[in-house]
N, CA and C atoms as an extended XYZ file, in Angstrom:
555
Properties=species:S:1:pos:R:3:atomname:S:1:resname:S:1:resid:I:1 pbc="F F F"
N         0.859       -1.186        0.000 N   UNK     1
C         0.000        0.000        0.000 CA  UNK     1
C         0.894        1.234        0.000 C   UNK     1
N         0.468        2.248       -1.002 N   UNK     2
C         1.737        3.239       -1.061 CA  UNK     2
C         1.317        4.209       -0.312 C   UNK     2
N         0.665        4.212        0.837 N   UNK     3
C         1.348        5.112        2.147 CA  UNK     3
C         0.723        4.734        3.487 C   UNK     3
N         1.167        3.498        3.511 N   UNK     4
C         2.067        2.786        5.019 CA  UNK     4
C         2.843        3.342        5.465 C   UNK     4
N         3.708        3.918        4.795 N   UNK     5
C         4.854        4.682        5.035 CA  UNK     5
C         4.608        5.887        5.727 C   UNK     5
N         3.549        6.913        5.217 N   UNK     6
C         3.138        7.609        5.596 CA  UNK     6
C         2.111        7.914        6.770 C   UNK     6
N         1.124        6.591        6.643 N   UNK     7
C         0.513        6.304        7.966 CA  UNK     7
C         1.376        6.186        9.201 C   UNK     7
N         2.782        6.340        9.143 N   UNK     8
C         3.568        5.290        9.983 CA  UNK     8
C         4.183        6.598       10.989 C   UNK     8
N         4.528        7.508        9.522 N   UNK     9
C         4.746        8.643        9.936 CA  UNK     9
C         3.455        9.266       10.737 C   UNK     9
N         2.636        9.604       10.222 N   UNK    10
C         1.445       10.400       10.915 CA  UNK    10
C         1.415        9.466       12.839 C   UNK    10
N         1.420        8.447       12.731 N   UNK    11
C         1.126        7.530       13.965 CA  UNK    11
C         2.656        8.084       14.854 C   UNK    11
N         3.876        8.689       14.210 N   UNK    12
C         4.581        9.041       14.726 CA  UNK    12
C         4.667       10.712       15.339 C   UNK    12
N         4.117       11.388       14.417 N   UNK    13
C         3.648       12.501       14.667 CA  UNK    13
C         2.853       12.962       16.043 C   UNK    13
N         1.724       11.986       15.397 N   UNK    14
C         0.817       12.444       16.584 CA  UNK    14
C         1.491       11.847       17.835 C   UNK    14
N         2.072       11.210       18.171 N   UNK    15
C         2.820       10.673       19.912 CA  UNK    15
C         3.321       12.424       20.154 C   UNK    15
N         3.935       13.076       19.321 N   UNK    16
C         4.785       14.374       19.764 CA  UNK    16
C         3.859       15.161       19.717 C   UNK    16
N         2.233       14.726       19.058 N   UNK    17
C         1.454       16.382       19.282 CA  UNK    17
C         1.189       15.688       20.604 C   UNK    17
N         0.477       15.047       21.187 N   UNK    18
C         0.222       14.626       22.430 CA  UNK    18
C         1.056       15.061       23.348 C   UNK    18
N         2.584       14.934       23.436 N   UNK    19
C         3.467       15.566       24.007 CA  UNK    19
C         3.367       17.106       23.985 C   UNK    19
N         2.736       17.881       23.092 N   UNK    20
C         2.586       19.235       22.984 CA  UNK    20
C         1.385       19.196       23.584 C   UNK    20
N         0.576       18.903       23.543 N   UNK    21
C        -0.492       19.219       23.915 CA  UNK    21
C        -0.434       19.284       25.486 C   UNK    21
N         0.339       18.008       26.389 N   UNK    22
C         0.361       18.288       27.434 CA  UNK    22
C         1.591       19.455       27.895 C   UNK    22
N         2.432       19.707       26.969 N   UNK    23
C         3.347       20.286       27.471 CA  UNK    23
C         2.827       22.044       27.501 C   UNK    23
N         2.094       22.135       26.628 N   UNK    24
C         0.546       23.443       26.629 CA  UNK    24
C        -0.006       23.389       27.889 C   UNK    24
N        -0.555       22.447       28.372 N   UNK    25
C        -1.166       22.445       29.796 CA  UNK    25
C        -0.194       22.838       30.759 C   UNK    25
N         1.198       22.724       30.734 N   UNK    26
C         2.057       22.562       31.844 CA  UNK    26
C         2.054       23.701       31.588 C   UNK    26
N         2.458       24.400       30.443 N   UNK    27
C         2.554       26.036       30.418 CA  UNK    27
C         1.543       26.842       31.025 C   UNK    27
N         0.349       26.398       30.596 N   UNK    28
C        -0.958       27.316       31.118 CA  UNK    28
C        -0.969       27.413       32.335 C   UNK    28
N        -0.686       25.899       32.869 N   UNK    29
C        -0.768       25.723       34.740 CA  UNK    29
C         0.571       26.522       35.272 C   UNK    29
N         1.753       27.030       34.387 N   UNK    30
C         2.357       28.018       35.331 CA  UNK    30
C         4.291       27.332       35.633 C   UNK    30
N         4.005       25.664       34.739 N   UNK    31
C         4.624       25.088       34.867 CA  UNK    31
C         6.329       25.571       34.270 C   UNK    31
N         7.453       25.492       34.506 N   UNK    32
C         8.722       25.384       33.820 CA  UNK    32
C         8.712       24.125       32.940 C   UNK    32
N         9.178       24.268       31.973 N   UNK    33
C         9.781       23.578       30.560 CA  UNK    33
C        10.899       23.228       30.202 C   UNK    33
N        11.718       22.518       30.120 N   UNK    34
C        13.015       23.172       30.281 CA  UNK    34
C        13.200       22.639       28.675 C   UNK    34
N        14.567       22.823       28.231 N   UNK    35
C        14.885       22.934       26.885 CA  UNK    35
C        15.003       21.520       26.622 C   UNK    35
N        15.246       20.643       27.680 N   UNK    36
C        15.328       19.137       27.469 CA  UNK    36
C        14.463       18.574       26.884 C   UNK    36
N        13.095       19.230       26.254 N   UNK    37
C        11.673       18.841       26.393 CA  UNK    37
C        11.599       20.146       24.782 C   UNK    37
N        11.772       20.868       25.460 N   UNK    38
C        11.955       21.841       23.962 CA  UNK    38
C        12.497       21.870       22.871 C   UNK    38
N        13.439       21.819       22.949 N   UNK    39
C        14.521       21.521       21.338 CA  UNK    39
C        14.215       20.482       21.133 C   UNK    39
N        14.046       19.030       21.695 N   UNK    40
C        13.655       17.715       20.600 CA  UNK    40
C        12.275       18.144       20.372 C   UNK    40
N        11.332       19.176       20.396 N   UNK    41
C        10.231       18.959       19.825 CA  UNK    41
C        10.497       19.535       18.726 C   UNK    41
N        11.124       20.768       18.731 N   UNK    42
C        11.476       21.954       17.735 CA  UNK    42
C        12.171       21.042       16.654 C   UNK    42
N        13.548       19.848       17.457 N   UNK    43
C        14.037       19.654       16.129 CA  UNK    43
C        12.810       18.221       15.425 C   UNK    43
N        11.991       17.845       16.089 N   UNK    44
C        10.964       16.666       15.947 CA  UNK    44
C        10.211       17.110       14.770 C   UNK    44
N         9.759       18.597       14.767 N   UNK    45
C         8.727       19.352       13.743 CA  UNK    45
C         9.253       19.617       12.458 C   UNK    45
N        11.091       20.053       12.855 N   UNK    46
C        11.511       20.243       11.556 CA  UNK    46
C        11.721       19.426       10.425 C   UNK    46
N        12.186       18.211       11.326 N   UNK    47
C        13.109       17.213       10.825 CA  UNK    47
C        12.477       16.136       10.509 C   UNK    47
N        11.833       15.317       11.094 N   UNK    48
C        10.435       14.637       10.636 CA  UNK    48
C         9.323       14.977        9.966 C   UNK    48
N         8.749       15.766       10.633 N   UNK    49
C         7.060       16.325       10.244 CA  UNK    49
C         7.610       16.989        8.916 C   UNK    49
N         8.296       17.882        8.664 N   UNK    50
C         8.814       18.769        7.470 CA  UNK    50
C         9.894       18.231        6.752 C   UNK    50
N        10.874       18.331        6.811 N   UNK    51
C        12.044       17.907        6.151 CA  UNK    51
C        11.550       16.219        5.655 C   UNK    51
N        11.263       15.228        6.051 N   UNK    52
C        11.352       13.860        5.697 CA  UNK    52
C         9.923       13.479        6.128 C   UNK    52
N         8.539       13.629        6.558 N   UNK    53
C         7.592       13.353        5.729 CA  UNK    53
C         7.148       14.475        5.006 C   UNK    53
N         6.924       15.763        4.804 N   UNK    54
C         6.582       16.340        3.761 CA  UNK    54
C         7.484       16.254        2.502 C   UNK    54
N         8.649       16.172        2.857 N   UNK    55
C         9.436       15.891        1.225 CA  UNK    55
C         9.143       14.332        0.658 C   UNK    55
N         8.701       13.209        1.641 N   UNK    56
C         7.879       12.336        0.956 CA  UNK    56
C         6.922       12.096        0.359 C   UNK    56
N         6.216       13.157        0.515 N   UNK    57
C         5.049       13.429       -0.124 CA  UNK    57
C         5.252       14.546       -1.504 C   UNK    57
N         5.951       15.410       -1.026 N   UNK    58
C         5.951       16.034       -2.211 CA  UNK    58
C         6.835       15.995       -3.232 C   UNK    58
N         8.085       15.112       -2.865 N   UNK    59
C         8.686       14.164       -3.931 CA  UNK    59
C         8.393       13.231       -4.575 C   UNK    59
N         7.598       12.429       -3.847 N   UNK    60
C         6.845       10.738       -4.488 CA  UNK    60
C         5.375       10.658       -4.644 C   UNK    60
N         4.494       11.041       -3.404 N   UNK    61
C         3.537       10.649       -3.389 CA  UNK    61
C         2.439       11.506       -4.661 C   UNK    61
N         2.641       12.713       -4.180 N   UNK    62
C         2.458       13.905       -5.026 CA  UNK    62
C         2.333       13.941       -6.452 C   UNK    62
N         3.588       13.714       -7.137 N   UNK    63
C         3.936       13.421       -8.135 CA  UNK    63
C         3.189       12.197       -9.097 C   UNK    63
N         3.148       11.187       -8.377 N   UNK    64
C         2.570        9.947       -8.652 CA  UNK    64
C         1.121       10.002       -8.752 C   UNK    64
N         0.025       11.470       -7.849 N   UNK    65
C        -1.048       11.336       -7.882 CA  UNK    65
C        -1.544       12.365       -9.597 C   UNK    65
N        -0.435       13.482       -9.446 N   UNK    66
C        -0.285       14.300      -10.628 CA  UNK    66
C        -0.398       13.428      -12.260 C   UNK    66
N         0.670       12.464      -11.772 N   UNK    67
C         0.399       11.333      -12.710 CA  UNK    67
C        -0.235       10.152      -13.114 C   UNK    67
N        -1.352       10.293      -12.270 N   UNK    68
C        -2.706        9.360      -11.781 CA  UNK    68
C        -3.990       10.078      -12.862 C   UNK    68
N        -3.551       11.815      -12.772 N   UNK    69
C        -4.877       12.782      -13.377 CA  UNK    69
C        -5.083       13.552      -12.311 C   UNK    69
N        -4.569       13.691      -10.882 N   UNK    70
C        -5.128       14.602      -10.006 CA  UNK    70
C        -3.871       15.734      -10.448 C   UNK    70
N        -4.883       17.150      -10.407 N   UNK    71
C        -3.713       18.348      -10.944 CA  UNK    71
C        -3.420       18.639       -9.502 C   UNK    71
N        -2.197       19.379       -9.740 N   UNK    72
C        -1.281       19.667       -8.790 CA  UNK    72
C        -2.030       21.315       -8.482 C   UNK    72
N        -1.886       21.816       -8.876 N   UNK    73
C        -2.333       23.275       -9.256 CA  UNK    73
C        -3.528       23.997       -8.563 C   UNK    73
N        -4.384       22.910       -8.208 N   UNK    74
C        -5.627       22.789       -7.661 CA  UNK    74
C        -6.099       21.659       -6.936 C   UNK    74
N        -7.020       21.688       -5.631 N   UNK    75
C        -7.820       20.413       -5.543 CA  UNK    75
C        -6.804       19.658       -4.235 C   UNK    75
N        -6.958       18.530       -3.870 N   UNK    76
C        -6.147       18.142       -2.808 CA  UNK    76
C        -4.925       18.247       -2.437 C   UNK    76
N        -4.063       18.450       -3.930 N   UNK    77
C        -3.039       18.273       -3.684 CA  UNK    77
C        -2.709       19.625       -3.673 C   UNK    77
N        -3.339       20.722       -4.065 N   UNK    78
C        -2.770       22.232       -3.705 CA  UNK    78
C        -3.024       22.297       -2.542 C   UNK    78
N        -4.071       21.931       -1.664 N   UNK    79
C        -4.311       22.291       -0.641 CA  UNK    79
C        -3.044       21.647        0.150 C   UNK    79
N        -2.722       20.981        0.165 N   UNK    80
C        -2.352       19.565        1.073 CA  UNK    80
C        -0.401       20.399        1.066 C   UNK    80
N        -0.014       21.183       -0.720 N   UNK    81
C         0.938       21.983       -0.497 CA  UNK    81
C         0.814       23.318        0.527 C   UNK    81
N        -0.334       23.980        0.738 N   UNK    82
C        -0.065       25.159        1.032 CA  UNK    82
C        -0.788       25.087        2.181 C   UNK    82
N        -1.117       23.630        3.197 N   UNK    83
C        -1.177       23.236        4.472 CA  UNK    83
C         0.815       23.098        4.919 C   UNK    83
N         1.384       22.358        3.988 N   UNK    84
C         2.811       22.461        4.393 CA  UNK    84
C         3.713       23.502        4.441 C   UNK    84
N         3.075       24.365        3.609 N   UNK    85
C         4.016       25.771        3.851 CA  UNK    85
C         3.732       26.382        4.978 C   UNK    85
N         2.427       26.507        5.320 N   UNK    86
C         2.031       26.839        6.858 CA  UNK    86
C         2.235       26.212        7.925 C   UNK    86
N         2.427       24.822        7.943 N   UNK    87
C         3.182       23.777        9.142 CA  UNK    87
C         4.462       24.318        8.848 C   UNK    87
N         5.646       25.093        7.732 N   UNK    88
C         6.729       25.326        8.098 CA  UNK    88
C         6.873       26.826        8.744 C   UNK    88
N         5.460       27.641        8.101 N   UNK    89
C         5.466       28.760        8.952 CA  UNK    89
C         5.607       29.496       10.527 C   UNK    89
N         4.720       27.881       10.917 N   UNK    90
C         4.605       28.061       12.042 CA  UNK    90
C         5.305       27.413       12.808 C   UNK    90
N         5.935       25.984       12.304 N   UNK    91
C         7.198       25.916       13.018 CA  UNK    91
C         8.135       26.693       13.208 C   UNK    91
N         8.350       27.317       12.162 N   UNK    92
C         9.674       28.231       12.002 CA  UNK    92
C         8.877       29.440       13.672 C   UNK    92
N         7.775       30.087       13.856 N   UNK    93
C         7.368       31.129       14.555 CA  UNK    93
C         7.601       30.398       16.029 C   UNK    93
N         7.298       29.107       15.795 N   UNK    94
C         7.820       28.146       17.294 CA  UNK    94
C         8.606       27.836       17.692 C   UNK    94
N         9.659       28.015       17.069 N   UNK    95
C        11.114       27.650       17.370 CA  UNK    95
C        11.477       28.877       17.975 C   UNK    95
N        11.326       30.076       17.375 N   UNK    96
C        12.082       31.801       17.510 CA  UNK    96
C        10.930       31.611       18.598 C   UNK    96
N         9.661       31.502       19.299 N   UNK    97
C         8.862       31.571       20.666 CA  UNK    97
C         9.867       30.031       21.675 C   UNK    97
N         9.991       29.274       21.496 N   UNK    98
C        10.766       28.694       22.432 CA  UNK    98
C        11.910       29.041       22.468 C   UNK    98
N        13.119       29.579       21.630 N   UNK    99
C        13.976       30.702       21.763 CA  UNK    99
C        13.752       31.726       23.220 C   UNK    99
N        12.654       32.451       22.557 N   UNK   100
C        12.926       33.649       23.270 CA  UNK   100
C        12.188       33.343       24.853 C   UNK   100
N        11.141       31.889       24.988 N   UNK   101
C        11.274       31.442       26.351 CA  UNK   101
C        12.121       30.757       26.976 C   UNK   101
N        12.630       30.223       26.066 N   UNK   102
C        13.707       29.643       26.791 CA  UNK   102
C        15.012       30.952       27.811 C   UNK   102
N        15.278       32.274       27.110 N   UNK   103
C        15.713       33.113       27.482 CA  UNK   103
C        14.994       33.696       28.222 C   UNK   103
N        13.805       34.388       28.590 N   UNK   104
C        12.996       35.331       28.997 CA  UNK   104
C        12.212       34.595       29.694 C   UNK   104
N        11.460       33.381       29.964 N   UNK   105
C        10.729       32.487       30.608 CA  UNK   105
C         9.641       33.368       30.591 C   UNK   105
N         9.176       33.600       29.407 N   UNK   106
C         8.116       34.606       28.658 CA  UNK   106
C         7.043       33.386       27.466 C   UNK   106
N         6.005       32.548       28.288 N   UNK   107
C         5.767       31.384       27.551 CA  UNK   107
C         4.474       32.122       26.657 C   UNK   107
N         3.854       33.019       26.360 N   UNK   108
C         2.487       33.443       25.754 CA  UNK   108
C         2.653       33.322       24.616 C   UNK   108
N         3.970       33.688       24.132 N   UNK   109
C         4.233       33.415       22.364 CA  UNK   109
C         4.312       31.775       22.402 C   UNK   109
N         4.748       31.678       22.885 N   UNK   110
C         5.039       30.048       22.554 CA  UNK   110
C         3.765       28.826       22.708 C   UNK   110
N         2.912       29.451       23.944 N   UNK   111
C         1.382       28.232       23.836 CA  UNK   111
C         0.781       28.905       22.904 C   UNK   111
N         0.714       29.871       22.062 N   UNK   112
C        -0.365       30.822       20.764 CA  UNK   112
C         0.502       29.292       19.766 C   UNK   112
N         1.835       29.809       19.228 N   UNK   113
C         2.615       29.015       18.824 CA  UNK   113
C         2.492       27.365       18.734 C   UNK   113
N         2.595       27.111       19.996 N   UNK   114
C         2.578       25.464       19.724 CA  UNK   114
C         0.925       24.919       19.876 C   UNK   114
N         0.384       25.753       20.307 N   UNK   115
C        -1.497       25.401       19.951 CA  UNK   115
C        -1.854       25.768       18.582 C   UNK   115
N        -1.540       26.326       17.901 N   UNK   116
C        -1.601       26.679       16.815 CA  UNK   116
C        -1.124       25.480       15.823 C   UNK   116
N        -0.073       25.045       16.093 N   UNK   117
C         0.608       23.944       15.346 CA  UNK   117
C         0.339       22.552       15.735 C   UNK   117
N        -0.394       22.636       16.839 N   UNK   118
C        -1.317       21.167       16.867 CA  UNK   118
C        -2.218       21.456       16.438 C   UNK   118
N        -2.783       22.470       16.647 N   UNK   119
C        -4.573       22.517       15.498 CA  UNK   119
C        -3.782       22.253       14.455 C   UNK   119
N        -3.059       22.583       13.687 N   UNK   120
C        -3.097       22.653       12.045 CA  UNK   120
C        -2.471       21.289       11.882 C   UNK   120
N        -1.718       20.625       12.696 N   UNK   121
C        -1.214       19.162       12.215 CA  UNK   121
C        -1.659       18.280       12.512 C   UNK   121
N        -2.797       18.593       13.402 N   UNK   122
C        -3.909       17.316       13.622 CA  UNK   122
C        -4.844       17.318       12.836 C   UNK   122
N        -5.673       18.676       12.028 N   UNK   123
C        -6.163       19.174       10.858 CA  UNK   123
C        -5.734       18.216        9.712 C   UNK   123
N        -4.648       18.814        9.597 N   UNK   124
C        -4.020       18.044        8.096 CA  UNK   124
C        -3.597       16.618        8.301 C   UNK   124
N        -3.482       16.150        9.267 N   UNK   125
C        -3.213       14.291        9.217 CA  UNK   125
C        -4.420       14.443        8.829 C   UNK   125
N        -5.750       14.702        9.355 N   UNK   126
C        -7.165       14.099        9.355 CA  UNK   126
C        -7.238       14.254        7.972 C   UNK   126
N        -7.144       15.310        6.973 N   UNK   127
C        -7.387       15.621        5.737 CA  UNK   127
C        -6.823       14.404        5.346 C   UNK   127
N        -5.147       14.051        5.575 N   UNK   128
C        -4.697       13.199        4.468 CA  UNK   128
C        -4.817       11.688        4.797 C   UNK   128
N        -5.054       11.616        5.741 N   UNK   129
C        -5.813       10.099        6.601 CA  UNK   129
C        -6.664        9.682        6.052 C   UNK   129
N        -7.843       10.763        5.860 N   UNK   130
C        -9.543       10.412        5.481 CA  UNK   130
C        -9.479       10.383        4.138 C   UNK   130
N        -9.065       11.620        3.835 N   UNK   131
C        -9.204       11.788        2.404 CA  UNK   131
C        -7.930       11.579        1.376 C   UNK   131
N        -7.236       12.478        1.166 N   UNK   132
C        -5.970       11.979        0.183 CA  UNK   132
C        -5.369       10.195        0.236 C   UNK   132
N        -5.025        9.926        1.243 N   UNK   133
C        -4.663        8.515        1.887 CA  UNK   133
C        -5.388        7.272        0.852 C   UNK   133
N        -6.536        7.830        1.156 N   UNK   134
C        -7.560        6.865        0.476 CA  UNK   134
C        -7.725        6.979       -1.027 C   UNK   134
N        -7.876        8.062       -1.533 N   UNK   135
C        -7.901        8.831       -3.132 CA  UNK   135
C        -6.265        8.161       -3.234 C   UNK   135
N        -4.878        8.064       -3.175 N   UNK   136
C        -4.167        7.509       -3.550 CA  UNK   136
C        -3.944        5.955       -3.402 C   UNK   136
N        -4.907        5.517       -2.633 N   UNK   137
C        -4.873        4.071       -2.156 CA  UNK   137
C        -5.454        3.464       -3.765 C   UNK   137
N        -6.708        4.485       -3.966 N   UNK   138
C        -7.430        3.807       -5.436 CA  UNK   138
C        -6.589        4.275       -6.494 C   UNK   138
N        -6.219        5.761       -6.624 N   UNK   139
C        -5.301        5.942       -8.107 CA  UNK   139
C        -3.784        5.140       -8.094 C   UNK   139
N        -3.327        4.800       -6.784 N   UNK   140
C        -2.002        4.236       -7.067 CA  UNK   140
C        -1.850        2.972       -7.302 C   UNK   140
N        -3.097        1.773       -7.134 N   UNK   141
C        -3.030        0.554       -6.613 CA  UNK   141
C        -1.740       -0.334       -7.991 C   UNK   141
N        -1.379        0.069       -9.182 N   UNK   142
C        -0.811       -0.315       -9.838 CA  UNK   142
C         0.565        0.010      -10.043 C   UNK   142
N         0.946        1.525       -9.373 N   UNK   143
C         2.234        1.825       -8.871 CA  UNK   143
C         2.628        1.806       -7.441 C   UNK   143
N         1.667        1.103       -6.609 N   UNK   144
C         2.109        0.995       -5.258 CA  UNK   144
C         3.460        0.800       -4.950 C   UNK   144
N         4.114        0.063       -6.297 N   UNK   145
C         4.968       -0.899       -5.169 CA  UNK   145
C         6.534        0.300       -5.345 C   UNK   145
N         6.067        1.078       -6.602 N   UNK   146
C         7.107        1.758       -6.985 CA  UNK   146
C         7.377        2.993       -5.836 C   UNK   146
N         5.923        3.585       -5.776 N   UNK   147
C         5.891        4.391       -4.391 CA  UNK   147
C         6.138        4.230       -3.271 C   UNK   147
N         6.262        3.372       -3.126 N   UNK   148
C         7.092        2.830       -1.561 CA  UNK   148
C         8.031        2.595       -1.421 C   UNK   148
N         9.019        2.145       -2.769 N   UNK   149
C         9.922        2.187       -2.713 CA  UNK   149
C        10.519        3.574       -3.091 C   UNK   149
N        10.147        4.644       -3.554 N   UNK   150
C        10.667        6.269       -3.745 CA  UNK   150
C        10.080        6.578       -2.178 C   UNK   150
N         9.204        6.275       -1.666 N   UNK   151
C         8.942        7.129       -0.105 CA  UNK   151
C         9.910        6.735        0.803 C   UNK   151
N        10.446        5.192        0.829 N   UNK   152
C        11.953        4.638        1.864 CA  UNK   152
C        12.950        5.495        1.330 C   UNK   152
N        13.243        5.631        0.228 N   UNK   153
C        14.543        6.077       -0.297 CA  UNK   153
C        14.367        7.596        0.411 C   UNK   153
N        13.488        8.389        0.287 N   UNK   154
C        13.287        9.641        0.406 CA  UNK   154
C        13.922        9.723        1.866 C   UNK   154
N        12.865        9.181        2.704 N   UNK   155
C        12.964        8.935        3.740 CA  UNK   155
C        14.642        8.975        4.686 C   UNK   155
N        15.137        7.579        4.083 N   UNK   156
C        16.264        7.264        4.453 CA  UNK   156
C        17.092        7.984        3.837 C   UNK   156
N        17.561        9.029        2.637 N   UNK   157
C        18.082       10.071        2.366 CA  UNK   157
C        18.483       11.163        3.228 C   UNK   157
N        16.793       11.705        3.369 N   UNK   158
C        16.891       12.870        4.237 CA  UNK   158
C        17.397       12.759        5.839 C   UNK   158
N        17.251       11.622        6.333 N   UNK   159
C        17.744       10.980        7.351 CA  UNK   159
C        18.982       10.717        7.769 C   UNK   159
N        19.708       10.472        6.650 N   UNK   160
C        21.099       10.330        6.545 CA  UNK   160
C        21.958       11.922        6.903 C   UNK   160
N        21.064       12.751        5.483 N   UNK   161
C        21.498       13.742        5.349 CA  UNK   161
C        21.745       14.786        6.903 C   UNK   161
N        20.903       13.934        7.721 N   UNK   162
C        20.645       14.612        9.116 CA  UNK   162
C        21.655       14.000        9.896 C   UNK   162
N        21.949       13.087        9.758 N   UNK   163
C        23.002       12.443       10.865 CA  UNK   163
C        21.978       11.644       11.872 C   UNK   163
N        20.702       11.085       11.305 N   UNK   164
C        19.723       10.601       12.385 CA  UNK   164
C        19.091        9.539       11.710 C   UNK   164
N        18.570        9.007       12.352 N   UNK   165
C        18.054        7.135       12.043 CA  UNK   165
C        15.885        7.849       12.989 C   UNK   165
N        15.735        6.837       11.847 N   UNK   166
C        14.033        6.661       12.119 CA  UNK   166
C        13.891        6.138       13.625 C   UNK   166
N        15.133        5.622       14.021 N   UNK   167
C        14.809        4.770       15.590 CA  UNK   167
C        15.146        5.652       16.229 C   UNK   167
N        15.980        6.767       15.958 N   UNK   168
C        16.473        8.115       16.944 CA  UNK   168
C        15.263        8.973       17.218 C   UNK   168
N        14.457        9.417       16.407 N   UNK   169
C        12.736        9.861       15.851 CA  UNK   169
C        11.859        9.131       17.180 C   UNK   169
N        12.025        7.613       16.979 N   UNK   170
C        10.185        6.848       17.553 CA  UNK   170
C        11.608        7.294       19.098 C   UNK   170
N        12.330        7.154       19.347 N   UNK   171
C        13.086        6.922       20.884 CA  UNK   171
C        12.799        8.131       21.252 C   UNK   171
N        12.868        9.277       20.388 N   UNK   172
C        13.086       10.739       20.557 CA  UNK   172
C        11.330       11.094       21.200 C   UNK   172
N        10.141       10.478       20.489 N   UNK   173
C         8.719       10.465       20.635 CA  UNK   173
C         8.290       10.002       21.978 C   UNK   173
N         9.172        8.788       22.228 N   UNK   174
C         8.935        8.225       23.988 CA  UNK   174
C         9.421        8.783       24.581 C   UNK   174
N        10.576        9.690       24.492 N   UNK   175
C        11.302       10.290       25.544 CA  UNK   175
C        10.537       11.199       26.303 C   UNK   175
N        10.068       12.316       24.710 N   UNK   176
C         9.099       13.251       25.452 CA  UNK   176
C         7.586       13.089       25.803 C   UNK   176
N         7.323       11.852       25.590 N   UNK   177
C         6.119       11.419       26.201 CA  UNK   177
C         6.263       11.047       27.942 C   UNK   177
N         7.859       10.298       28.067 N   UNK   178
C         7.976        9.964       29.649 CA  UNK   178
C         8.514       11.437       30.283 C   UNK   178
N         9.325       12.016       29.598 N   UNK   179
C         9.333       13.355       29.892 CA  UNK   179
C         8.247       14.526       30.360 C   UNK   179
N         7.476       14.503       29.718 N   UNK   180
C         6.478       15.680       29.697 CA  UNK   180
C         5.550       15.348       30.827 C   UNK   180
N         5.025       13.921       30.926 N   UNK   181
C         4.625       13.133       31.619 CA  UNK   181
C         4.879       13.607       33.355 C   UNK   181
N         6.569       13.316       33.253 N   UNK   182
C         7.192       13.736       34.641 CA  UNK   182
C         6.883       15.145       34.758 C   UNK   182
N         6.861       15.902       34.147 N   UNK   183
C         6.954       17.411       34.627 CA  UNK   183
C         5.682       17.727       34.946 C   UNK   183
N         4.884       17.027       34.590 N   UNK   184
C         3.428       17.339       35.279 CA  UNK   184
C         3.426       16.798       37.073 C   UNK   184
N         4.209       15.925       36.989 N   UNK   185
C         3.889       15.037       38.514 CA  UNK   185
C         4.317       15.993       39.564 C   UNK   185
């Protein structure tokens, strides 16, 4: 199925919005954060969520639906681009807000910030879960096997290119789940 891969990712994703989400509560309640908990989310959003599954998609999956008959230009797959330019928007605005709390212990930019970026990436899994996911499940069923093999390569590319392994990612997802976890107790 040509995006297992991508389901795999999204199932990885969401463990770190969950981690945001409580780590939002800890903020609201008044709580400290410390950067131990901060920078692997910051680099979690860039480097996964953006860098290596959106360039899987918009290197392979994308492409392959363009070449199915779905236009790029319009319709799911424009949307589904200019949902990712705004997941990099607002990462990029979340990183410079955990920056400047991390210095200033000034958290208001940063829960606008990281609530903001769980609405929109729990938004857009649901879009491409329900809908795209499935619309490529039927236009690809005859290039599946080719697409999965361009989504690993992608994958394990950009991964490399990072100096990081997919098992550094799911370890990096439990950490701040037992992490975030503790700072509530």
């Amino acid at each position: 199925m040509s995006t297992a891969s991508l389901r795999r990712d999204h199932e990885l994703i969401e463990k770190v919005i969950k981690a945001m989400e409580s780590t939002i509560q800890l903020l609201n309640d008044g709580n400290q954060i410390p950067e131990s908990i901060l920078l692997p989310v910051i680099d979690f959003s860039k480097n996964i969520t953006d860098i290596c599954h959106h360039s899987k998609e918009e290197k392979s999956l994308f492409p392959a639906l363009e070449q199915a008959g779905l236009p790029s230009n319009m319709g799911p797959i424009a949307m589904m681009l200019l949902d990712h330019q705004r997941s990099r928007e607002i990462g990029t605005e979340m990183e410079e807000s955990a920056k400047e709390y991390l210095s200033s212990g000034d958290s208001i930019k940063l829960i606008s910030d990281m609530q903001q970026y769980v609405e929109h990436i729990t938004e857009h899994i649901w879009k491409e879960n329900n809908k795209l996911f499935m619309m490529a499940e039927a236009r690809l069923q005859y290039v599946s096997t080719k697409v999965d093999k361009e989504l690993n390569e992608i994958e394990k590319s950009k991964l490399k290119d990072l100096g990081k392994s997919r098992e550094h990612y799911e370890q990096l997802a439990e950490h701040l789940t037992r992490d975030v976890s503790q700072q509530g107790s």
